[in-house]
C-alpha positions in Angstrom: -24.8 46.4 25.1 -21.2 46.1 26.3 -18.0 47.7 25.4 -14.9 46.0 25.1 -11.9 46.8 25.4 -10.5 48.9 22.7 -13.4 50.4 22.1 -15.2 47.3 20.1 -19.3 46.9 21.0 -21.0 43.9 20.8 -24.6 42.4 21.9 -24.1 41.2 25.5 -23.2 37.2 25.8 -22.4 37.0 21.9 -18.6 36.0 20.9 -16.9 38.5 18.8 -17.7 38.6 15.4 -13.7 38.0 14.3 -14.0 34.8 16.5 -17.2 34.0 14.5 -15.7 34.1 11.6 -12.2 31.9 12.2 -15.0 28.8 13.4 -16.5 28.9 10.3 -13.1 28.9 8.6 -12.2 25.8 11.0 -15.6 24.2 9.8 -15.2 24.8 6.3 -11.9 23.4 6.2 -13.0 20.3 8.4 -15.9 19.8 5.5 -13.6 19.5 3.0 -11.3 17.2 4.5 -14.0 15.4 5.2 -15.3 15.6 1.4 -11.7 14.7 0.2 -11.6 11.5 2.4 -14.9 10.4 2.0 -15.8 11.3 -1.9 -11.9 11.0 -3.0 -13.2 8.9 -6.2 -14.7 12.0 -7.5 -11.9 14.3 -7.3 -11.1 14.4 -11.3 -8.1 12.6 -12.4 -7.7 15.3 -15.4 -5.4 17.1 -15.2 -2.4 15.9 -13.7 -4.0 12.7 -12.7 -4.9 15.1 -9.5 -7.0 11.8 -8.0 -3.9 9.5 -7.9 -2.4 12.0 -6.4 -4.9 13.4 -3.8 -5.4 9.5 -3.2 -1.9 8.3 -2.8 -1.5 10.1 0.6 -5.0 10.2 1.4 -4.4 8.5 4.9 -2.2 11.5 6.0 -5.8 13.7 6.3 -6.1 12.5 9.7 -2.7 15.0 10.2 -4.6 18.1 9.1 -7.9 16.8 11.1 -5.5 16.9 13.9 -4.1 20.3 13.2 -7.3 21.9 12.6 -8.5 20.8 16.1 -5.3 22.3 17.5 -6.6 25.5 15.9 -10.2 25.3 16.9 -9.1 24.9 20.7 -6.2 27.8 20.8 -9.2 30.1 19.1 -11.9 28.4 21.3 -14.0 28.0 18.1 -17.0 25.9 19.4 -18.5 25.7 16.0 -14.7 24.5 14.6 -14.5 22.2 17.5 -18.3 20.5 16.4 -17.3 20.6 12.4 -14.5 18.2 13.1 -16.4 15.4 14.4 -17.5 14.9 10.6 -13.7 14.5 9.0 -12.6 12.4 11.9 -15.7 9.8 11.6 -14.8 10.0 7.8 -11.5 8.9 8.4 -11.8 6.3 11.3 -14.4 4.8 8.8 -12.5 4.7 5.9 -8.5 4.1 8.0 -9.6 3.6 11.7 -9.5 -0.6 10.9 -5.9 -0.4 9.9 -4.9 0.9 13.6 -6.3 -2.3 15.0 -3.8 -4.7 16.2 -2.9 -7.5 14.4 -3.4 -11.1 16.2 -1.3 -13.8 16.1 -2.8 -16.8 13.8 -3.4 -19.7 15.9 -1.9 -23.7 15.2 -4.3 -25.1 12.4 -5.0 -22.2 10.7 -4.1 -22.0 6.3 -1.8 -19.4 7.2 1.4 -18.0 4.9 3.8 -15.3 5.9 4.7 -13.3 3.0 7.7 -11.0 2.8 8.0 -8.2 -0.1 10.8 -6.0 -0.7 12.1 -4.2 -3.3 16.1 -4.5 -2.2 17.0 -1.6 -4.9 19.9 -2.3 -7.7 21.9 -0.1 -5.6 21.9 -1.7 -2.3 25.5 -1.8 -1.2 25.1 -4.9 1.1 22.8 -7.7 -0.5 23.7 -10.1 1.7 23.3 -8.4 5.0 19.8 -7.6 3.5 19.6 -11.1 2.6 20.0 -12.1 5.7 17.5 -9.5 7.1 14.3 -11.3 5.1 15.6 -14.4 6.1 15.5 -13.5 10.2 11.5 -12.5 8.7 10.4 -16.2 9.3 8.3 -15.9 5.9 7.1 -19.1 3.8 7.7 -16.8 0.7 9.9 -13.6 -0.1 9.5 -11.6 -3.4 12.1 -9.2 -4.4 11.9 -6.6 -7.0 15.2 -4.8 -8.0 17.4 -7.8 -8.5 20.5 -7.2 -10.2 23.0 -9.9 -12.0 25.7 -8.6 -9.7 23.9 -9.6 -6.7 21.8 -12.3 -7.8 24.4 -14.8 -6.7 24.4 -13.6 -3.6 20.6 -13.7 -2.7 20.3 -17.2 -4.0 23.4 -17.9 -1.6 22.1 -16.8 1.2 18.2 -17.2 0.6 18.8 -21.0 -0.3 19.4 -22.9 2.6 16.1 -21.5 4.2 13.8 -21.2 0.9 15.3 -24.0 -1.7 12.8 -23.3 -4.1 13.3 -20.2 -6.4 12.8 -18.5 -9.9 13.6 -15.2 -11.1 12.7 -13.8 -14.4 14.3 -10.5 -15.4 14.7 -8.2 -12.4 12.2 -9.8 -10.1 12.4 -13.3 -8.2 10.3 -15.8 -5.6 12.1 -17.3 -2.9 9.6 -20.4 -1.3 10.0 -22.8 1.2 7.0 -25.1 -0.6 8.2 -26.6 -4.1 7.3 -24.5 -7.4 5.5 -26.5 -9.6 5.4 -23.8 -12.6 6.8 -21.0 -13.4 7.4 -18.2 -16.5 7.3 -14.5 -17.3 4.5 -12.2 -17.0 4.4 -9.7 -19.7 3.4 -6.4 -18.1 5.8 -4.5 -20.3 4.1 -0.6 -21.2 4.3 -0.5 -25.1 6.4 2.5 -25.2 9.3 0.9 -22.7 11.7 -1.0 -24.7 11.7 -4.8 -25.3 14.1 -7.1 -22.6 12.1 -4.8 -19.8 10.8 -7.9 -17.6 9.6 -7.1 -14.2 6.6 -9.9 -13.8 6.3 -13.4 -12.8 4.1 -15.9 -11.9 4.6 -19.0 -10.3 2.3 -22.0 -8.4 3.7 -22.9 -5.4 2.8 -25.9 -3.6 1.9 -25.4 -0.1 0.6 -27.7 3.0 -3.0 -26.2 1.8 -2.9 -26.2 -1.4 -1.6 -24.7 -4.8 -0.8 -21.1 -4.7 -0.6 -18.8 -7.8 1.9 -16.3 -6.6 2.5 -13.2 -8.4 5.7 -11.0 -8.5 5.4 -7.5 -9.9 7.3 -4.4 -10.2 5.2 -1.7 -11.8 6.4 1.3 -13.5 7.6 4.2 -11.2 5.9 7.4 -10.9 7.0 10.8 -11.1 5.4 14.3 -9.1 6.5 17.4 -10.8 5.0 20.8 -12.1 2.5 19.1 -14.2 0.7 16.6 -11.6 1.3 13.0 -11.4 2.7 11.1 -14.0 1.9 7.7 -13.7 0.5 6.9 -17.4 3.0 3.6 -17.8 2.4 2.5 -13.8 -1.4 2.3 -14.8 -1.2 0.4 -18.0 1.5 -2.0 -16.9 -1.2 -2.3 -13.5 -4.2 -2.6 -16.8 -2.1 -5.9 -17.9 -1.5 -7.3 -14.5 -4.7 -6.9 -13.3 -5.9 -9.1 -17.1 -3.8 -11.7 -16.1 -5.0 -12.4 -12.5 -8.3 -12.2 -13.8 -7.4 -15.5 -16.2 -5.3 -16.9 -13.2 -7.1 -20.3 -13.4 -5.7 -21.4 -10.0 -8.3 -20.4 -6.6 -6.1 -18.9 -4.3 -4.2 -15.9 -5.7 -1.2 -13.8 -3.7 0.3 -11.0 -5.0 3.3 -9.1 -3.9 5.2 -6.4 -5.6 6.5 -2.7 -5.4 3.1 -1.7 -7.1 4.3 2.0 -7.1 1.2 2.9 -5.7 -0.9 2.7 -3.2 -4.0 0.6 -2.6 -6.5 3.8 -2.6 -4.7 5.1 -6.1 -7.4 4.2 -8.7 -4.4 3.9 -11.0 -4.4 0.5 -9.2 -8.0 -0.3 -9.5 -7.2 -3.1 -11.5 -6.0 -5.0 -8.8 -7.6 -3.9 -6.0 -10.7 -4.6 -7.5 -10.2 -8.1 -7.7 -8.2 -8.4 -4.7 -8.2 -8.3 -1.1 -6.1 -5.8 0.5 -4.6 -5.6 4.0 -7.0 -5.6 6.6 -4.7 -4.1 9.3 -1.7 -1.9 9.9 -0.1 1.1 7.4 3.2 -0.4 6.9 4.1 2.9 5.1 7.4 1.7 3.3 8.8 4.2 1.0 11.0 5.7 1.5 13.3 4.3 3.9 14.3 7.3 5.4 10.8 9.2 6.3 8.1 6.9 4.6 5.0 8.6 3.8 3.0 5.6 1.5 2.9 1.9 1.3 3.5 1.4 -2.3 5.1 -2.3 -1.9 1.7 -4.2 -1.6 0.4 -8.1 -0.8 -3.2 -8.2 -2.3 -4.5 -11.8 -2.3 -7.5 -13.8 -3.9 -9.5 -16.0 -2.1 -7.6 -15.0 1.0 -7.5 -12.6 3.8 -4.4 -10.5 4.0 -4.4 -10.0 8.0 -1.7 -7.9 9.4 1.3 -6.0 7.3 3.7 -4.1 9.0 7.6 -3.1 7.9 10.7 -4.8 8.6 14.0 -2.8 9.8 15.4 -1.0 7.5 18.0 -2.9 4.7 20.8 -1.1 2.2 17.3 -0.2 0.0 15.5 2.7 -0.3 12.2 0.7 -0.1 11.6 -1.1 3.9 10.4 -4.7 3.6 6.8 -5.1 4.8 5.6 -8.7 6.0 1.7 -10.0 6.1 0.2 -13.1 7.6 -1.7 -14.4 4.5 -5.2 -16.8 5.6 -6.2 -19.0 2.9 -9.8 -19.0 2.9 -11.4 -23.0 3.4 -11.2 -25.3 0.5 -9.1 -22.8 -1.8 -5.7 -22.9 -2.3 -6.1 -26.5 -4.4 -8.9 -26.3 -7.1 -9.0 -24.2 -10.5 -10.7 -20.8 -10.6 -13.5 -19.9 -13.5 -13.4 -16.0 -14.1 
């Protein structure tokens, strides 16, 4: 036996038994992150839609993996240290593929670059932000959050660059390919009022073939005392999700300030049906300190590549671009659900 100082005994070569202790804390904690990240879908969504919530910042787990190995090395927890190999293969399996750099499409390939911003009905300089998604270089920009007041002035500046355009209600598609159809896409909750438009759909004719494109803007959310309340995002996302699933053309691009993001299983009716980003967080709300990506490009029978965010505009949303890859022989026929 050896004393320590203090007066404390302990069996010679074995770590203190308070030392012992704050590992297995370390290790606990580093199981359940790892539990949250990995088995997120069974975290109940009752109350307080506590999954959505959990889910919507579900990425930012790698944060407290890396402050619980801060911990583990000021304590010298060996056992902590060990535990957090688990979360941090949980989360380089589940996020790791998003940190990969994008690549640069090569000449040939059935490539779009999609721009999606929600410019906010309070921006106080449309046309410099106008001007912002124009420097971009996209084949197609979707706004949400367009006003009358400064309608004029994106269709201004937007036209010489993209001379193809609709807008239904508060959301518009700007193309540089022709639009060969176009009308409203009723996504409208039943207990918002009626003249509440915020969907559209269009087919845009592109050097690859017809596009259906999609512009949304889903219901927001709210975080308060009582959990998540998204009840009217999820059922306006219920009826978008019906009418992609009916789309009759292939290829299939969505883009839209989904007010969510794509782990939310509030969204499952999209994502289920559509392929998400493949790299890069583009976290894009809000402006000042983003902490989710809640303005989205999903695609069908198409690879959404790399998104990232554009500079900042007058909005409290950042514009996110992504190199859209039609896959071969889509893009032209019709699609049977």
């Amino acid at each position: 036996m050896v004393r320590q100082a203090g007066g404390g005994v302990t069996a010679k070569g074995r770590a203190p038994v308070g030392e012992g202790r704050r590992g297995m804390v370390v290790a606990g904690l580093a199981v359940g992150v790892a539990g949250v990240v990995g088995l997120h879908r069974a975290i109940p969504n009752s109350p307080g839609r506590v999954g959505s919530l959990v889910e919507s910042f579900l990425p930012w787990a790698g944060l407290v993996v890396a402050l619980l190995f801060v911990v583990a090395l000021v304590r010298r927890s060996g056992v902590g240290l060990v535990a957090l190999l688990l979360p941090v293969a949980v989360w380089v399996q589940a996020f790791g593929g998003l940190l990969l750099p994008g690549s640069d499409a090569g000449t040939g390939t059935r490539e779009l670059v999609v721009v999606q911003h929600n410019v906010s009905d309070e921006n106080p300089d449309p046309a410099g932000t106008a001007r912002a998604l124009v420097a971009a270089g996209g084949d197609l920009v979707a706004l949400e959050e367009v006003v009358v007041p400064a309608l004029a002035v994106y269709e201004d500046v937007l036209g010489a660059d993209y001379p193809h355009h609709v807008v239904h209600g508060t959301v518009g598609l700007w193309s540089k390919y022709p639009i060969t159809e176009e009308r409203l896409v009723d996504i409208r909750p039943r207990a918002f009022e009626k003249g509440w438009n915020r969907g559209l759909r269009a087919v845009v004719r592109t050097p690859y073939g017809d596009v259906a494109a999609y512009v949304a803007h889903l219901p927001s959310v709210r975080v308060g005392a009582r959990g998540l309340a998204s009840a009217p995002r999820d059922e306006s996302a219920r009826m978008l999700g019906n009418a992609v699933r009916g789309e009759e053309v292939g290829a299939v691009i969505l883009m839209g300030d989904l007010n969510g993001t794509v782990d939310d299983r509030g969204l499952g009716p999209l994502t289920s049906q559509l392929n998400v980003a493949e790299r890069g967080f583009a976290f894009s709300y809000p402006a000042g300190l983003s902490l989710a990506r809640i303005d989205q490009v999903l695609a069908r029978s198409a690879t959404v590549g790399h998104i990232r965010t554009l500079p900042a505009t007058g909005s409290d949303h950042l514009p996110v671009a992504a190199r859209v890859t039609l896959d071969p022989l889509q893009g032209s026929g019709r699609f049977a659900p």
